[in-house]
C-alpha positions in Angstrom: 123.8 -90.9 -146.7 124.5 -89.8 -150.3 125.9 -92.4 -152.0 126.6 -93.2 -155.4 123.8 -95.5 -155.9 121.2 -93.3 -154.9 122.9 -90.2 -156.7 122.7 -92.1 -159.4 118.8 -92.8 -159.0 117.9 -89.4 -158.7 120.0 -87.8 -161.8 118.2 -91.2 -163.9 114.5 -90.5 -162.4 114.9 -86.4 -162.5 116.6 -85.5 -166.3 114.3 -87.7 -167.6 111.3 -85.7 -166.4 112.7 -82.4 -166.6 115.0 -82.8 -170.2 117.8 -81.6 -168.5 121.1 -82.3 -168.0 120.8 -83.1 -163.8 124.0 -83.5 -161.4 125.0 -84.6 -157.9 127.4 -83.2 -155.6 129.0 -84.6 -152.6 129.5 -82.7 -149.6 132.9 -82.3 -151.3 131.4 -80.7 -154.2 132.6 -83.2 -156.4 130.3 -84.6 -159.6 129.4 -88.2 -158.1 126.2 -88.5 -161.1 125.2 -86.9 -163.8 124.0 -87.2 -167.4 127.3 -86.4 -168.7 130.2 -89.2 -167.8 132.4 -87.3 -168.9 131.5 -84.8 -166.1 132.0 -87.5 -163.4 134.5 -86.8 -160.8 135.4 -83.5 -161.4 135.4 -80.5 -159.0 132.0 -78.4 -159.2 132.5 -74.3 -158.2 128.9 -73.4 -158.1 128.6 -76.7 -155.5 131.4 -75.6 -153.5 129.3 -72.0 -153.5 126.6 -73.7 -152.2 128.4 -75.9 -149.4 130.5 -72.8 -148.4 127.3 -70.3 -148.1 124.4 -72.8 -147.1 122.4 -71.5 -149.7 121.1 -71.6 -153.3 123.8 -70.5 -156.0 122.8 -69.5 -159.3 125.4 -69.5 -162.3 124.0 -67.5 -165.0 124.6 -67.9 -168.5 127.2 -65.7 -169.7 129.9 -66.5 -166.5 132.0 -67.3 -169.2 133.5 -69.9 -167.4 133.9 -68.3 -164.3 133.3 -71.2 -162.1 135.6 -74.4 -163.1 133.4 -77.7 -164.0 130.2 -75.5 -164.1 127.5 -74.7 -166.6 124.7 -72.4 -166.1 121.6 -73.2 -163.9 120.7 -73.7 -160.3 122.4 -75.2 -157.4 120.8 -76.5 -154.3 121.7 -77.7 -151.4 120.9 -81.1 -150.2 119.8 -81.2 -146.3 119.4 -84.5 -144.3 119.3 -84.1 -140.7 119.8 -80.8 -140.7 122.9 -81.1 -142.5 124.3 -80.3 -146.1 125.2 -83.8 -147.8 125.4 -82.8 -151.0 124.1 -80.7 -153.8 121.8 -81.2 -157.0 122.6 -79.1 -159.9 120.0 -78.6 -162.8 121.4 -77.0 -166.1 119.7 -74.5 -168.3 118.7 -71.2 -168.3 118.2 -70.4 -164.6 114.8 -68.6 -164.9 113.3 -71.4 -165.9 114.7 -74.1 -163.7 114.2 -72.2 -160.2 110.2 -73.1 -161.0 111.8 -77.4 -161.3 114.6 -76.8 -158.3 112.5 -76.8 -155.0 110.6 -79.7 -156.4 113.1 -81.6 -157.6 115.3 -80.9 -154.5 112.4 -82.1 -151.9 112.0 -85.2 -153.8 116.1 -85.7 -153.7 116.0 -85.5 -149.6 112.8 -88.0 -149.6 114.6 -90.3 -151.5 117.5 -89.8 -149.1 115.4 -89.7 -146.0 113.9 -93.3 -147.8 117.2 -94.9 -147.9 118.2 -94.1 -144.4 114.7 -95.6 -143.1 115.5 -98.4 -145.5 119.2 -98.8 -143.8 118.0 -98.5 -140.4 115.4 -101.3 -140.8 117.9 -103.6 -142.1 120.0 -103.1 -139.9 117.3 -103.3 -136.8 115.8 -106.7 -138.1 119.3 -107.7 -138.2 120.4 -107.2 -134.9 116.8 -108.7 -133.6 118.1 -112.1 -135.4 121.3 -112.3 -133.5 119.8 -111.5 -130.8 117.5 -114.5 -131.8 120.5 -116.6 -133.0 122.2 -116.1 -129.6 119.1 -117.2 -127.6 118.7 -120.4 -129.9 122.2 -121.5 -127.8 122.2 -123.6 -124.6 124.2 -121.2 -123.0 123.4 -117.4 -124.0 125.3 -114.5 -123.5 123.1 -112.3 -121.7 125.3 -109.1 -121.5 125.5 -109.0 -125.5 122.0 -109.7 -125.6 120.9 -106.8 -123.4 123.3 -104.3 -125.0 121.9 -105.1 -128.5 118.6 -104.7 -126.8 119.4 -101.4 -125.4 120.5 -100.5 -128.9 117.2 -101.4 -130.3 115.3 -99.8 -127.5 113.4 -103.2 -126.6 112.7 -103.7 -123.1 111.5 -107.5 -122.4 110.5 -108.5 -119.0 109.3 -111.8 -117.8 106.8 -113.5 -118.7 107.9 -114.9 -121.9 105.8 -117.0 -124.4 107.6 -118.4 -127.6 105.9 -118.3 -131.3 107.6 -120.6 -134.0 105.9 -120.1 -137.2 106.6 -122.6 -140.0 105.7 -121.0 -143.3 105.5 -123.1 -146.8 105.1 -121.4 -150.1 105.6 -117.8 -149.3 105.9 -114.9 -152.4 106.2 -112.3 -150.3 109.4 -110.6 -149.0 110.4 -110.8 -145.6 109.8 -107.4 -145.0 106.6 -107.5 -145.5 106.0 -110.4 -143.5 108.0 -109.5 -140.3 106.3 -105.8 -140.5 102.7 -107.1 -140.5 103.2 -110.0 -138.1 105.4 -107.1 -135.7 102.2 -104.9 -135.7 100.0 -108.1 -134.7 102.1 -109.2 -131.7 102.8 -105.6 -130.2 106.7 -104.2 -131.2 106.9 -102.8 -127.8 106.9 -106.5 -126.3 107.9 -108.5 -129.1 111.1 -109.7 -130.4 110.3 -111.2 -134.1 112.8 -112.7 -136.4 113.5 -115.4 -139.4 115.8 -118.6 -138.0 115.9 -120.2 -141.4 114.5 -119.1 -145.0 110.7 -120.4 -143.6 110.6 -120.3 -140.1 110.5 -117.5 -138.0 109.9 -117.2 -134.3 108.7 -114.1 -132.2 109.2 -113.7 -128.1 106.5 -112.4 -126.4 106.9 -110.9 -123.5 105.7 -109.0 -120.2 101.8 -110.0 -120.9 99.4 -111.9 -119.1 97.7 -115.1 -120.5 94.7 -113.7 -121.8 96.8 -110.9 -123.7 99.2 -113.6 -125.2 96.1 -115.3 -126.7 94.8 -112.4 -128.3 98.3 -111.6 -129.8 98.2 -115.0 -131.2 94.7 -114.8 -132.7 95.7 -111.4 -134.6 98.9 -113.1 -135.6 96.9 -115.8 -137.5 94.5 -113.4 -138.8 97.7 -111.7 -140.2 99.2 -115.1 -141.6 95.8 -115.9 -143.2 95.1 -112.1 -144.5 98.1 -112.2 -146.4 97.4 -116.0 -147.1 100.6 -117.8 -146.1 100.7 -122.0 -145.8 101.9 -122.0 -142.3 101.9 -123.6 -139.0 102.2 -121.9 -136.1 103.2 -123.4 -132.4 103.5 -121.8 -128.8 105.1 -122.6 -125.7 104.0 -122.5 -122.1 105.2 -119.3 -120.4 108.5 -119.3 -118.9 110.2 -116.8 -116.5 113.9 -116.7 -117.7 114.7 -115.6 -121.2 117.3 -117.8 -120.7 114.8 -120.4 -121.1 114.3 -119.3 -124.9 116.0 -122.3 -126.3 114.2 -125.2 -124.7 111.0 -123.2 -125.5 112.0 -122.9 -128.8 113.0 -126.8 -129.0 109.1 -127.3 -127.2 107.8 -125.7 -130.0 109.5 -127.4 -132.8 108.5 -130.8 -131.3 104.7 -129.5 -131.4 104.3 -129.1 -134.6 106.5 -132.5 -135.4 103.9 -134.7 -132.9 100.8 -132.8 -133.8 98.7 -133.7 -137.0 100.2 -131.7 -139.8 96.3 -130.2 -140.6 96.7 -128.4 -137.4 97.1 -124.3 -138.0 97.4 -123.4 -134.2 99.9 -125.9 -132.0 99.6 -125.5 -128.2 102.1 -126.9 -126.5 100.7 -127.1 -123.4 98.1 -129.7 -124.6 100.4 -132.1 -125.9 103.1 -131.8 -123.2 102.5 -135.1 -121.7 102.9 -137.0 -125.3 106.3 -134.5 -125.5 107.3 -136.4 -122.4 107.4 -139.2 -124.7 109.2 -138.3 -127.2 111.7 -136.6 -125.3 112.4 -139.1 -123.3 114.1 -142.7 -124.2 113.5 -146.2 -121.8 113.4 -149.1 -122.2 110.6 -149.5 -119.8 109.0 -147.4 -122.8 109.6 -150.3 -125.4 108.6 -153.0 -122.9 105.0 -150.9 -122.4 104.9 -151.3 -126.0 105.7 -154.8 -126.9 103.6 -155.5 -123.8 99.9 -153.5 -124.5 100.2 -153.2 -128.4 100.5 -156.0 -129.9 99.8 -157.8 -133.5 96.0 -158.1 -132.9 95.2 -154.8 -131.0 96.6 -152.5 -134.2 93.1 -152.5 -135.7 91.6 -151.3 -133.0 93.7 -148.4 -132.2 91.8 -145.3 -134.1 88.4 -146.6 -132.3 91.0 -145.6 -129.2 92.1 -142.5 -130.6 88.9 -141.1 -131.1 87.5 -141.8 -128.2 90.2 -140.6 -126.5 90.0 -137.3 -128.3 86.1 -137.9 -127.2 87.4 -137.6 -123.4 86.2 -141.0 -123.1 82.8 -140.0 -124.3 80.9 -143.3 -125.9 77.7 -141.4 -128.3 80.4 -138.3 -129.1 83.0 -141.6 -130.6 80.5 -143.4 -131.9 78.7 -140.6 -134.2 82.1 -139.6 -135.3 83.7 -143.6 -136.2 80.1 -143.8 -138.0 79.1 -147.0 -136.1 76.4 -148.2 -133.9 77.1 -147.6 -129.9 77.5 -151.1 -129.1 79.7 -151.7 -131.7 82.1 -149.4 -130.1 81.1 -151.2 -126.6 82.5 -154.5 -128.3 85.3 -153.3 -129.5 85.9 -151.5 -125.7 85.6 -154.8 -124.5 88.1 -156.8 -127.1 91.2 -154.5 -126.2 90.4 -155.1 -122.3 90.1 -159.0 -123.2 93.4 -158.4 -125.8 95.5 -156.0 -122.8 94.0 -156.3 -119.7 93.4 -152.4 -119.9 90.0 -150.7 -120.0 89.9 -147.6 -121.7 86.9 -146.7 -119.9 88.9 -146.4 -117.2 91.3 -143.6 -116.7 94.3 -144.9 -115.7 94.2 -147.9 -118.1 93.1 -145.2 -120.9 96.4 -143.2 -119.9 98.2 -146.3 -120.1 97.2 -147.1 -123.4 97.0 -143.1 -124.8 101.4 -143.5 -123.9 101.2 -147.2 -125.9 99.9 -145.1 -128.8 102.4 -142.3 -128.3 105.0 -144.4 -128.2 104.3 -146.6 -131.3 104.3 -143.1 -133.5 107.3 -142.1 -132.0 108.7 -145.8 -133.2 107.1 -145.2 -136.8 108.5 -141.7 -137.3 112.0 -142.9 -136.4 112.0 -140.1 -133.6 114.7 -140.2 -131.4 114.6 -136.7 -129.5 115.6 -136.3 -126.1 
């Protein structure tokens, strides 16, 4: 755990506080940093002292040259894990530096124990997105999924839900970002990773319905508290994490079909205009030639809010801004122009899939 880099680090940040010459041993006892290069490398006596005994050597002042590659001052030893890794020397008289040492040793294993966490968080969130990228397939492989699970200590169990979060604009690292958004969805029961440089998607899993919607409340509360631009969908629950893929795939169309303004996607309320889009017929093309035509295209947001209305005539009118019987004439003109009555529920769902299919034909969509 004590490498170069971090050696390196400490003998900067330390001489420069103390005005001492500071080095680093490895748990060879060989100079791997110090303020003199030309120091680097070399076998250190007073380190090999300290590796050999487990315990703070002094070299005094006047060892005239006792102990090859060292000059006078105090030796510690550096522990991680219980273990000697290394040793930081601090020259002068040693008097004086034994007040600096225990100080400047604690801070040498912090930084060390830092660097570990640091390593071990890496290489966690790393092994969470292949995990992740191995679920994205059609086809998973479920035994290396489980034994990286295992690794991580992560137990999922059925029911699943499926986040995808589509983040614009970000400044802040993804560190930050996955540790924040890991707290809000529960690590015990959460799998949480980035697929792409924005978009990251979380598996929720083992909670009941009313849980899941409270972990998706405190995970837009976390998006907006650290003020992201983001979109967030969810799937419908699912009972085989095998299923992760076509969830994922459900989400992604969500926030494709839904109005880009919309924070929070549910996929479950637009699965019937996902039917549309993920399905191509002809029969689909005919509906539309057939119901909207040339002059019915003006009349189709008065349909669109009142469908959003549930077919509710004072709720459209007050929203379009016009006088109830204006809406009741214009009702009337797409039955005379169709031969469907949006009043009437299965003509409304009739012409709802009309208007579903004509934004599928504008986007270009062809998902299946």
């Amino acid at each position: 755990m004590l490498t170069t880099e971090i050696a390196e680090m400490i003998v900067k940040e330390t001489s420069a506080r103390l005005n001492r010459n500071v080095n680093i041993m490895s748990s060879k006892g060989i100079i791997i940093a110090s303020c003199d290069p030309s120091r680097l490398y070399h076998m250190h006596e007073g380190a090999l002292e300290v590796l050999q005994t487990k315990q703070p050597f002094t070299i005094p002042t006047d060892h005239e040259g006792k102990w090859k590659g060292a000059q006078s001052g105090i030796n510690l030893p550096i522990i991680f894990d219980e273990k000697i890794v290394g040793v930081i020397g601090i020259t002068g008289d040693p008097e004086e530096m034994r007040d600096f040492g225990g100080l400047v040793k604690m801070t040498t294993e912090l930084l060390i124990k830092q660097a570990y966490m640091a390593t071990q968080a890496e290489w966690q969130q790393r092994t969470k997105e292949m995990i992740i990228e191995n679920l994205l397939k059609e086809d998973p492989a479920m035994e290396h999924i489980e034994r990286r699970l295992n690794l991580l200590q992560i137990k999922l169990a059925p029911p699943y839900h499926t986040l995808v979060i589509q983040l614009e604009d970000r400044s802040l690292s993804d560190t930050i970002i996955l540790q924040q958004l890991e707290k809000a969805a529960g690590a015990a029961g959460c799998l949480i990773g980035f697929v792409n440089t924005n978009r990251l998607c979380i598996a929720l899993s083992g909670m009941k319905d009313e849980i899941v919607h409270k972990r998706i409340e405190a995970i837009y509360q976390v998006l907006k508290f650290l003020k992201l631009t983001f979109r967030l969908a969810f799937s419908t629950l699912y009972a085989d994490l095998q299923m992760f893929h076509r969830s994922y795939e459900d989400c992604s169309l969500a926030l494709e079909i839904s109005n880009s303004n919309q924070e929070v996607v549910s996929f479950a309320e637009l699965e019937a205009k996902a039917l549309i889009y993920q399905t191509e017929t002809a029969a689909g093309t005919r509906l539309l030639q057939r119901v909207l035509h040339r002059s019915l295209r003006p009349f189709i947001e008065t349909l669109q809010v009142f469908f959003e209305h549930h077919l509710n005539m004072q709720k459209t009118a007050d929203c379009l801004h016009i006088h109830r019987n204006t809406l009741i004439y214009r009702l009337n003109k797409i039955k005379e122009q169709t031969g469907y009555d949006p009043r009437s529920f299965r003509d409304a769902l009739t012409l709802q899939m009309a208007i579903w299919l004509l934004e599928k034909k504008e986007k270009g969509a062809h998902i299946s």
